[in-house]
ZARODREN-313141 format. One line per field, with one value per residue (C-alpha): residue number from 1; x negated, z, y. Coordinates in Angstrom, 3 decimals. Each point is the difference from the previous one (the first is absolute). Layout:
n <- c(NUM; ...)
xx <- c(X; ...)
zz <- c(Z; ...)
yy <- c(Y; ...)
//
This chain:
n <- c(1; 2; 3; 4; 5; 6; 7; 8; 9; 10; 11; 12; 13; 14; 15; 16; 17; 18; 19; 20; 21; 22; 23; 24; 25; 26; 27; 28; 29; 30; 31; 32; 33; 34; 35; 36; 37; 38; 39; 40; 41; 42; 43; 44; 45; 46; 47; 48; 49; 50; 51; 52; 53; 54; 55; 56; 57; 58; 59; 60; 61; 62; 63; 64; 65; 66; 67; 68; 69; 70; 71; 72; 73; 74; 75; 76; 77; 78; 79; 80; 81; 82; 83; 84; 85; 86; 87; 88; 89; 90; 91; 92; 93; 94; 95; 96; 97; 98; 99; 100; 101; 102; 103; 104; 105; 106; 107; 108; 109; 110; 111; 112; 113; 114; 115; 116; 117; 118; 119; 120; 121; 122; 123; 124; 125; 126; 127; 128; 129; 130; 131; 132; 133; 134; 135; 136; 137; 138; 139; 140; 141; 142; 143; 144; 145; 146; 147; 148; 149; 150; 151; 152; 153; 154; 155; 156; 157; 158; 159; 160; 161; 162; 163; 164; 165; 166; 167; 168; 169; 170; 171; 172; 173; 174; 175; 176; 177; 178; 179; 180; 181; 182; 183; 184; 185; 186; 187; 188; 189; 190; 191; 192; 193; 194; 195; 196; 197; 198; 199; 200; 201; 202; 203; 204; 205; 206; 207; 208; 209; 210; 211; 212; 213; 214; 215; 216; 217; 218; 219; 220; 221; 222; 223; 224; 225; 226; 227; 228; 229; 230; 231; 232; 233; 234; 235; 236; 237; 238; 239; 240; 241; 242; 243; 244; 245; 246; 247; 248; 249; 250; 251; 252; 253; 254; 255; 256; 257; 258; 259; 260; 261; 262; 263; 264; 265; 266; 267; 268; 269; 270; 271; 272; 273; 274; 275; 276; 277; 278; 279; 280; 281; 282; 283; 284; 285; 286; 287; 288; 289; 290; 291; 292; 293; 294; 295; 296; 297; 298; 299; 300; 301; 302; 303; 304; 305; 306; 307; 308; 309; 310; 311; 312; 313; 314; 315; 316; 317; 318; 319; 320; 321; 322; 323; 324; 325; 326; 327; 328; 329; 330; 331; 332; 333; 334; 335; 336; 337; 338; 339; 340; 341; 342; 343; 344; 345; 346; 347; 348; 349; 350; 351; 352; 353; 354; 355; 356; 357; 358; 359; 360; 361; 362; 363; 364; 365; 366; 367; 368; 369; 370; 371; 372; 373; 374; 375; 376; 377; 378; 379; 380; 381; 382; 383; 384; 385; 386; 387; 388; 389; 390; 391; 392; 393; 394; 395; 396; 397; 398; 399; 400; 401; 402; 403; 404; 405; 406; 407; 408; 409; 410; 411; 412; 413; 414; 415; 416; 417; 418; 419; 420; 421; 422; 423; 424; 425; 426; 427; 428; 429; 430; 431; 432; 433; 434; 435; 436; 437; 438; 439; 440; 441; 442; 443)
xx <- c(-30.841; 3.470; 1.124; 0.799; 3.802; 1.050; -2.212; 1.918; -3.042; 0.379; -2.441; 0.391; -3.232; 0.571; -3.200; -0.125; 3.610; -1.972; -3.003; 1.594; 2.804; -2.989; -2.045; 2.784; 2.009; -1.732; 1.340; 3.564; 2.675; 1.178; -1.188; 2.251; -1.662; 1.729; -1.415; 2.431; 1.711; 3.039; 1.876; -1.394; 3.219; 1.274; -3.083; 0.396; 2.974; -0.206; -2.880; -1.947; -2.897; -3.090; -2.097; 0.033; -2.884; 0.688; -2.212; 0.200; 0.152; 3.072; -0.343; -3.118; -1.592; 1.460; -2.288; 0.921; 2.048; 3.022; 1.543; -1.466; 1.294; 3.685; 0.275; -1.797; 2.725; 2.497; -1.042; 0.024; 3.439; 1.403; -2.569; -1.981; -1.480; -1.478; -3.772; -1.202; -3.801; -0.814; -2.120; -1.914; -3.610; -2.909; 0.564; 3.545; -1.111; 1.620; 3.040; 0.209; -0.919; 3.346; 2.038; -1.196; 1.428; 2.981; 0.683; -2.217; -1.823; -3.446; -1.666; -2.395; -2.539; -0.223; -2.288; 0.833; -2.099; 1.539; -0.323; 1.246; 2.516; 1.167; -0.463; 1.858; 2.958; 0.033; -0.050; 2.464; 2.241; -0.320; 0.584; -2.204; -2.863; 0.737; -2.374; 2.415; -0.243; 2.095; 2.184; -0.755; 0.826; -2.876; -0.794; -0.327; -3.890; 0.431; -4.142; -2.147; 0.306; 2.134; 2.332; 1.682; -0.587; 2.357; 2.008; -0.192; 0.973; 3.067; 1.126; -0.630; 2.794; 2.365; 0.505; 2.439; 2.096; 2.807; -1.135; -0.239; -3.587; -1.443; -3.095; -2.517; -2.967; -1.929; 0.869; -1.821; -0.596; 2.502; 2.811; 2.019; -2.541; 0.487; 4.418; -0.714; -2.312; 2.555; 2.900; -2.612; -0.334; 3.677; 2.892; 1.675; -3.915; 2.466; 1.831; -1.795; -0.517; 1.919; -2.055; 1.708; -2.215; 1.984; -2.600; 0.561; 4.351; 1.982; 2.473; 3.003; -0.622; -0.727; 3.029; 0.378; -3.856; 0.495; 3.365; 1.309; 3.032; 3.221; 1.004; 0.965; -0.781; -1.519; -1.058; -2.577; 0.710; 1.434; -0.482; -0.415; -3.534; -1.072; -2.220; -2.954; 1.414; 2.007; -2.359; -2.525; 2.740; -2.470; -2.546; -2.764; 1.214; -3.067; 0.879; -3.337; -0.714; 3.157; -1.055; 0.644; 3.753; 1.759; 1.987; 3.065; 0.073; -1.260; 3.188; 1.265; -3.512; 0.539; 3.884; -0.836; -3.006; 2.313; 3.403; -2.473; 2.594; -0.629; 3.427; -0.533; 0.508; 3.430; 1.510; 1.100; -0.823; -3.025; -2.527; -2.126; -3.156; -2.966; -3.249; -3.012; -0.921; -3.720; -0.714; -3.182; -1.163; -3.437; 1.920; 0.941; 3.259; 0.093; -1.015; 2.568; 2.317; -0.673; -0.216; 3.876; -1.473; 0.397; 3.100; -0.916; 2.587; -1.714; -3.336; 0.876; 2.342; -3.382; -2.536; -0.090; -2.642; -2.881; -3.043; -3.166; -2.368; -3.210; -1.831; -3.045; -2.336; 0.854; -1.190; -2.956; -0.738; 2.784; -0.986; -2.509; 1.961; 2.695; -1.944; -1.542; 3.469; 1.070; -3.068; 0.905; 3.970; -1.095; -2.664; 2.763; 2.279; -2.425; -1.683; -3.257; -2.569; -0.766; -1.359; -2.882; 0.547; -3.594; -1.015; -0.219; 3.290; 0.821; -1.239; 2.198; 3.265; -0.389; -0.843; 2.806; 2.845; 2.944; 2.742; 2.168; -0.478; 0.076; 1.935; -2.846; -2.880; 2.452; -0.118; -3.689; -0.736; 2.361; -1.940; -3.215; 0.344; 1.820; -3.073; -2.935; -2.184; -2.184; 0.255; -0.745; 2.461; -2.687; 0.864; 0.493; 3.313; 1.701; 1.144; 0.615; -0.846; -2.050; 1.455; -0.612; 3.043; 2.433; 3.032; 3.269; 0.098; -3.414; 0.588; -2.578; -1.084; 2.272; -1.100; 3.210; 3.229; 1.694; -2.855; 0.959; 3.963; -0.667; -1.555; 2.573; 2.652; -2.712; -0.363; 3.891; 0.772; -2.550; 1.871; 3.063; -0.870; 1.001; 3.633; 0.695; 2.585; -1.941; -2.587; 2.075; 1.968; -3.592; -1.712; 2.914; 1.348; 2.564; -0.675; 0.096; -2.551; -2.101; 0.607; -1.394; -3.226; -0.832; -0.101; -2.130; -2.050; -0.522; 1.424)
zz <- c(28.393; 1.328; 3.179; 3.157; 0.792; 2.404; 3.422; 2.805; 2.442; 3.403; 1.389; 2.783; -1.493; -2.929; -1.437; 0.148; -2.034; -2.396; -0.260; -0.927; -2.043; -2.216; 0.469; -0.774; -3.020; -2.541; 1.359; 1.196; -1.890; 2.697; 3.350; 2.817; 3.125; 3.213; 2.736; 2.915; -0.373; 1.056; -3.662; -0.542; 0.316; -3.068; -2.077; 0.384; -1.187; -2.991; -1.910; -0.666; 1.457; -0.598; 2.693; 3.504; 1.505; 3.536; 2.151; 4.144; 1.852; -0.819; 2.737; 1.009; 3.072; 0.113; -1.678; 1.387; -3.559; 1.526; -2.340; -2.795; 1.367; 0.627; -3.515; -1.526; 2.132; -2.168; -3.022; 0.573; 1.026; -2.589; -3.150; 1.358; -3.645; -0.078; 0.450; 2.620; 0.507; 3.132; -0.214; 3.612; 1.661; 0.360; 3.668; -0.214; -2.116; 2.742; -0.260; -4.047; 1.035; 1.697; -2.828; -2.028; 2.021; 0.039; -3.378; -1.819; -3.045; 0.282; 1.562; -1.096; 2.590; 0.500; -1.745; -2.778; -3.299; -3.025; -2.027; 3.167; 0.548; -3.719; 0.180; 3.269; -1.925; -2.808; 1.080; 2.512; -2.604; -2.522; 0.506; -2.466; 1.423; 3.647; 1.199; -0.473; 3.585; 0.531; 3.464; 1.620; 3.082; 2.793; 1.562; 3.502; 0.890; 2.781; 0.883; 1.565; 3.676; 1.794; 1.228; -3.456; -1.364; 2.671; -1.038; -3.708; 0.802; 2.268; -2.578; -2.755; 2.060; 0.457; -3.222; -1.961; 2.832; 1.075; 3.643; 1.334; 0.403; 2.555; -1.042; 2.813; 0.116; -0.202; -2.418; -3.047; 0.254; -3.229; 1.675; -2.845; -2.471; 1.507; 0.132; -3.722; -0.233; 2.022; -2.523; -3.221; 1.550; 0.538; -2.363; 0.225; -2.109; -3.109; 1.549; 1.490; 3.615; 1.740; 2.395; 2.620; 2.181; 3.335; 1.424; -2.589; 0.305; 1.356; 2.263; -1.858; -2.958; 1.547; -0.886; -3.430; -0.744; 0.994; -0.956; -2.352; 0.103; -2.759; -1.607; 2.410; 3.144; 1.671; -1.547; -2.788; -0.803; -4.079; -1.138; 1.531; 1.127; 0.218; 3.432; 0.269; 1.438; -2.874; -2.612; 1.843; -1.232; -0.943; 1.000; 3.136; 1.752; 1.591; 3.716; 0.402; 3.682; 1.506; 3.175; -0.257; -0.606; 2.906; 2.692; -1.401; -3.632; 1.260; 0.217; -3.901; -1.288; 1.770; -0.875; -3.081; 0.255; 1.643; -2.110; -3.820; -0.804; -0.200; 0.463; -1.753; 1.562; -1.199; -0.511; 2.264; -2.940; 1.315; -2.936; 0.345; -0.451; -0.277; 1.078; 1.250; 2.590; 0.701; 3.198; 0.812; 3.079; 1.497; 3.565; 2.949; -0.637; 2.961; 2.160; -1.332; 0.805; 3.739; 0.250; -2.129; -2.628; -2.211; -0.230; 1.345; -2.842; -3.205; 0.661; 0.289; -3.551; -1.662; 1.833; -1.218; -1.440; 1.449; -1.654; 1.611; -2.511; 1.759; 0.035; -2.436; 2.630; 1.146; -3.149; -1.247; -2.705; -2.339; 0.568; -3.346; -2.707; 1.008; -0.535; -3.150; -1.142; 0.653; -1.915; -3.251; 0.273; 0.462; -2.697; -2.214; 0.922; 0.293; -3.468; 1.611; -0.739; 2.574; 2.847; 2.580; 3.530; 1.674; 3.427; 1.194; -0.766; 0.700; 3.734; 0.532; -1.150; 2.581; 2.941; 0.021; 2.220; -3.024; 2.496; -2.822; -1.608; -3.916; -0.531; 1.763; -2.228; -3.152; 0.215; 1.111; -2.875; -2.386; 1.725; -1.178; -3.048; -1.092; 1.788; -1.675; -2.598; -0.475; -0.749; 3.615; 2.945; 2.786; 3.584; -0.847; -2.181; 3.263; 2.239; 3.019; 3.900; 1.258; 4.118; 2.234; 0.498; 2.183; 2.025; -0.821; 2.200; -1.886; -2.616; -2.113; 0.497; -2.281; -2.128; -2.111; 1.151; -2.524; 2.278; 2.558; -0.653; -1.080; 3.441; 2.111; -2.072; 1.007; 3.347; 0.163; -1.610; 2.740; 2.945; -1.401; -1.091; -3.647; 1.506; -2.976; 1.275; 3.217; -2.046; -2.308; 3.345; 1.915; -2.905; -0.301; -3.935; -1.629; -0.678; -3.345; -0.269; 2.112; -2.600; -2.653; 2.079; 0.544; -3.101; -0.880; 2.325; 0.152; 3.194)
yy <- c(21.160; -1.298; 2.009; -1.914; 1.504; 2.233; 0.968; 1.392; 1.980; 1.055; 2.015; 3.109; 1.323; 2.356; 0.283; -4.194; -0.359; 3.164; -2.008; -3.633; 0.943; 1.575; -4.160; -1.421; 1.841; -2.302; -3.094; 0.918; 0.890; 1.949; 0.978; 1.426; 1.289; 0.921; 1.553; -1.406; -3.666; 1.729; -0.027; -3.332; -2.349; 2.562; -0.414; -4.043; 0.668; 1.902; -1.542; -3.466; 0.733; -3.285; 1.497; 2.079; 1.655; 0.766; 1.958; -1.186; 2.966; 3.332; 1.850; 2.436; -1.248; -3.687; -2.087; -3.421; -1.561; -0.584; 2.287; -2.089; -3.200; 1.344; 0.737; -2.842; -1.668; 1.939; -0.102; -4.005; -0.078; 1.890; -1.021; -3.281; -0.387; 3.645; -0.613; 1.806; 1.823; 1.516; 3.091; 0.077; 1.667; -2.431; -0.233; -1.446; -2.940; -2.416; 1.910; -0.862; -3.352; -0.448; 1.930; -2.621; -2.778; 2.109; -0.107; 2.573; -0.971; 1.624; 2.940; 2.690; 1.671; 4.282; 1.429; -2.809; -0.804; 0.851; -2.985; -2.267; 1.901; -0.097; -3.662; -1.357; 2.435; -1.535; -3.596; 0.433; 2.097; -2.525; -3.784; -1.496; 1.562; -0.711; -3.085; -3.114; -2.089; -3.010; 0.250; -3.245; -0.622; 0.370; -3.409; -0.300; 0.143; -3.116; 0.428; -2.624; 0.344; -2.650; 1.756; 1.059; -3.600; -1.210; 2.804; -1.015; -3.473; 0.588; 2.714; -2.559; -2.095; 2.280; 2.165; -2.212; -0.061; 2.418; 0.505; 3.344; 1.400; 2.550; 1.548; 1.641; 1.762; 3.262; 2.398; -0.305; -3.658; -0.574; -1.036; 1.261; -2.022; -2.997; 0.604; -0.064; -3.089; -2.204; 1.363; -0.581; -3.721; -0.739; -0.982; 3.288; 1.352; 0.937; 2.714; 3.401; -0.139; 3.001; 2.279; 2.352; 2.048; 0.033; 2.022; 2.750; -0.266; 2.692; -1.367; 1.432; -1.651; -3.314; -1.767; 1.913; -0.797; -4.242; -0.551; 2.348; 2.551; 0.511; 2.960; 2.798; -1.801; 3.206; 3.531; -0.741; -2.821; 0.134; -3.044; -3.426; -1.414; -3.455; -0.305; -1.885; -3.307; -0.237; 0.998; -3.359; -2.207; -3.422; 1.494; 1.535; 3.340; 0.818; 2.272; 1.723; 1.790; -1.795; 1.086; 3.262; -0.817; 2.134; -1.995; 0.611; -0.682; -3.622; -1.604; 0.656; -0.738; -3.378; -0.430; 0.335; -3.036; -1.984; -0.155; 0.149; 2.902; 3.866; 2.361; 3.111; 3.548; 0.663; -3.257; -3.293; -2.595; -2.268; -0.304; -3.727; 0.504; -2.773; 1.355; -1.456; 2.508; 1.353; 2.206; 2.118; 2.003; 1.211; -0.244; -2.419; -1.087; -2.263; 2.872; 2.036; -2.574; -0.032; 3.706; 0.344; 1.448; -2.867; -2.587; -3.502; -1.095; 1.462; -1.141; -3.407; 0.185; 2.242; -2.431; -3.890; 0.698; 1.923; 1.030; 2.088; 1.881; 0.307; 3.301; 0.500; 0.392; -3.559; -1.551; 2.427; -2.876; 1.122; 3.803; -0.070; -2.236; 2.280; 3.167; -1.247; -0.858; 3.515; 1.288; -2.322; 1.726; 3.442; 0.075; -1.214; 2.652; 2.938; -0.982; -0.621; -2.560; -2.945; 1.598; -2.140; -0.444; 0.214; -1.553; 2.871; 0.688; -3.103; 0.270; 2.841; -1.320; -3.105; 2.411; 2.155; -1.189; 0.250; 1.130; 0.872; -3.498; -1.267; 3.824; 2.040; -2.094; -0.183; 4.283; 0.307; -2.099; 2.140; 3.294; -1.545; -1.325; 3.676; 1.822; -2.156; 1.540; -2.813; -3.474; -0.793; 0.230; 1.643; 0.007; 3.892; -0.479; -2.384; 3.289; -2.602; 1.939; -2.986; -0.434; -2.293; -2.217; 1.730; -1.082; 0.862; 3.025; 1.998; 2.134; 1.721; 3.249; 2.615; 3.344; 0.677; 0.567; -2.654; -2.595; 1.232; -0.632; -3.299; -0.720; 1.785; -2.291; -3.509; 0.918; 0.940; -3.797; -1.472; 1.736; -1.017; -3.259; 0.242; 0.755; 2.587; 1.946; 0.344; 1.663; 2.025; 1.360; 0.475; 2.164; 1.854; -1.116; -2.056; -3.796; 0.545; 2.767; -2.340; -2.852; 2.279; 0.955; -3.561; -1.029; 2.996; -0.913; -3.580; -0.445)
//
């Protein structure tokens, strides 16, 4: 039998690196285990490894995966074509959920099954037996209700044009999806639409991040770097959470909008650019303009175009074709066969309130279909806390400290009224750190 390459293990658990370097012998040409990812960056370096095993959790005590996520990061940056299989307990199967859409391959459940562990190895080590799936690109689900139809139809007017577009709504209501349906319907379709989480973007490498610095413009900076105006030339340059641009960096972003030309950090040689420009928040912007959070200016050069997603709980119609669309994807991707969506189940699905929108039922679905043992989706496998509906200022009842973090930062965002540096200065951390909890958290 033909051996699959080179496997690179990393496991804090001696007698688990013992016990798979003796599974896995016969199909490996070699196997390396480590017990800490510290030497890592050398062993990328030194040999062509086909396939990484990485275990979530380093550290005794800390069992949350952030460890595993960091250096799944890594290894991305510095090998992207490495496939990557994460090595996690049965109770963190939501947390390999998200290393997934983070760029891992696979991931293979503690205490594993030989012969599946074997397998997900191999066909992630080998590309002719990896499953072969087309990338398409998603198509916007536009529903039934009429609210989205009148959506559809103004969208449908718009999209070959090059007027700026402001997209609101609640997170998870695919803002993001429907940037990328407006670029997939206009003229500029043949180039890739360039996304910039603003939300997510340090202040001190605004400029550098949006318009690109030269050679030794400040410490760090080697070689040249094209910014992401620049790199939207012809096309979309999609400005996701644009409301949580600070006060002060306002006035380039909209410089910049205004002249079509990007200066790089470093240089005084205006660069044209031709962009069709795409803008999303989950805020007020008009509030924020009367309370000088926001500049009058910039909305109206981000706004000729306005467009509301509704919440999902505003057109319950389009809540079941959109779960059994999830279903069809993640049987696909989990290698399952066509699960059934009872009434039962059904029933449930349309009673729950969907705060967190498409992205809360997208995941629940995901949970489910991983979760199912049947060929039957029961109300059992949908882990949804059925509440009344609640005003803004309820929160659930908490029993874990990471719930109950996630409500201080929602209660924190009410108080403050999504002003993020408000919150970050009221809880006591930097904006950045409260960036990162958000999006762990949905918020």
């Amino acid at each position: 039998m033909k051996k699959a390459g080179n496997i690179l293990i990393i496991d804090d658990n001696r007698g688990v690196r013992d016990a798979l370097q003796l599974l896995l012998k016969p199909h490996f040409d070699r196997i390396e285990a480590l017990s800490s990812p510290a030497t890592l960056p050398t062993c990328l370096n030194t040999t062509d490894w086909q396939v990484i095993l990485l275990d979530m959790n380093f550290k005794a005590g800390i069992n949350n995966g952030n460890e595993g996520l960091y250096w799944l990061h890594e290894i991305k940056k510095m090998k992207p074509y490495i496939p990557v299989v994460l090595f996690t307990a049965y109770a963190d199967i939501s947390l390999a959920v998200r290393g997934i859409k983070e760029g891992a391959t696979d991931f293979v459940v503690k205490p594993w099954d030989n012969d599946k562990l074997i397998e997900t190895l191999l066909a992630a080590a080998i590309p002719s037996e990896r499953p072969q799936v087309k990338q398409e690109r998603m198509p916007m689900y536009w529903g039934e209700s009429a609210a989205m139809n009148r959506l559809r139809h103004l969208v449908e007017k718009i999209a070959d044009t090059d007027a700026n577009v402001l997209i609101t709504g609640e997170n998870g209501t695919g803002k993001e999806m429907l940037a990328r349906e407006i670029h997939h319907l206009s003229s500029r379709r043949h180039h890739e639409m360039i996304t910039v989480d603003m939300g997510a973007l340090t202040e001190t490498l605004f400029e550098s991040e949006l318009f690109g610095h030269v050679k030794g413009a400040f410490t760090d900076a080697r070689n040249e770097r094209t910014g992401k105006f620049e790199a939207a030339n012809d096309s979309s340059l999609f400005l996701d959470e644009i409301g949580n641009l600070p006060f002060h960096l306002q006035a380039k972003l909209l410089t910049a909008i205004q002249q079509k030309a990007v200066v790089k950090v470093g240089s005084n040689l205006p660069i044209p650019v031709n962009i069709r420009l795409i803008c999303a928040t989950n805020r007020n912007l008009p509030d924020m303009v009367k309370r000088g959070e926001f500049r009058e200016d910039l909305l109206y050069r981000i706004n000729t175009i306005h467009l509301e997603i509704p919440p999902l709980r505003q057109r319950t119609e389009d809540i079941l074709p959109l779960a059994e669309q999830f279903i069809c994807r993640f049987c696909q991707q989990y290698h399952k066969k066509s699960l059934k969506l009872p009434d039962d189940s059904c029933e449930k699905l349309l009673k729950h309130p969907w705060y967190g929108n498409i992205r809360e039922l997208e995941h629940t679905i995901e949970k489910a279909v991983i979760i199912c043992d049947g060929t039957t989706l029961t109300t059992d496998c949908f882990q949804l806390a059925h509440s009344p509906a609640r005003t803004t200022m309820e929160l659930p009842q908490v029993s874990t400290l990471e719930a109950m973090e996630r409500q201080m930062i929602a209660k924190a965002l009410q108080n403050c009224e999504g002003n993020l540096s408000a919150v970050a200065a009221s809880l006591g951390i930097s904006r950045q750190t409260l960036y990162n909890k958000m999006k762990r958290y949905g918020l």
